[in-house]
N, C-alpha and C positions, 0 to 999 in steps of 0.2 A: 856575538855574546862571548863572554870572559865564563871561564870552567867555574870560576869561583860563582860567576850569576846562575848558572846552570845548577850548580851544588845549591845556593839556595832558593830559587825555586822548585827544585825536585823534595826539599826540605819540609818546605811549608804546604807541600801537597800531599805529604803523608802526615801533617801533623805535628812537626818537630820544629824545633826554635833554630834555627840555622843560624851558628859561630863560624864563620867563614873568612881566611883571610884571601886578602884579594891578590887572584892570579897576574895581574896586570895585561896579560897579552888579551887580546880582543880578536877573535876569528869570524869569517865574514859566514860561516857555513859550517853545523858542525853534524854529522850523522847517528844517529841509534839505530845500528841495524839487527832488528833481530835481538834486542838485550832488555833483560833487566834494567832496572833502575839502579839497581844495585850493581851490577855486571859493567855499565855504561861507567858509571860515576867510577869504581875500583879503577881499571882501565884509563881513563881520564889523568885522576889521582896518579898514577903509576905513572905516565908517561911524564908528569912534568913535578916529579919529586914530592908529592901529596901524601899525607894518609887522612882518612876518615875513620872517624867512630862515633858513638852515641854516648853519652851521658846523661841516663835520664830519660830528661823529653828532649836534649838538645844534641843535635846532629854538628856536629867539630869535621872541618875541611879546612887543615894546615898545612903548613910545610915539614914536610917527614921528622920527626923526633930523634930518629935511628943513632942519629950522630951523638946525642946528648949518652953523659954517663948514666946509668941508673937509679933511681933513689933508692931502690929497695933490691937485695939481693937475695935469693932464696937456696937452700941448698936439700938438695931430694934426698930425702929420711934422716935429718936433720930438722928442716926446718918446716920440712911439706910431708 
């Protein structure tokens, strides 16, 4: 399985519309030991430059944002 198949089926097992883009690589074996769904998937995500989140009802498993500039800037006791 590909982490991105894994992202959504664990998606629609809890109920969430899985936006997922596809990890390409395909492993022949992959383990959960001992984790979360949550814990598994972060982990996953982490090793091959991912982040997840929820919007919504829809569960987002992309390729990391980090790099992009940000839309919105906030500055603490000014703006927050």
């Amino acid at each position: 399985m590909k982490d991105s198949d894994i992202a959504s089926s664990i998606a629609s097992e809890v109920g969430l519309s899985p936006d997922v883009e596809d990890t390409g690589t395909v492993y022949p074996y992959v383990f959960q030991n001992n984790q979360t769904n949550f814990e598994f998937l972060l982990e996953r995500a982490w090793r091959i430059g991912y982040e997840m989140l929820v919007d919504d009802k829809t569960f987002i498993f992309r390729k990391s944002q980090e790099d992009k500039s940000p839309q919105l800037t906030l500055q603490y006791g000014i703006d927050v």
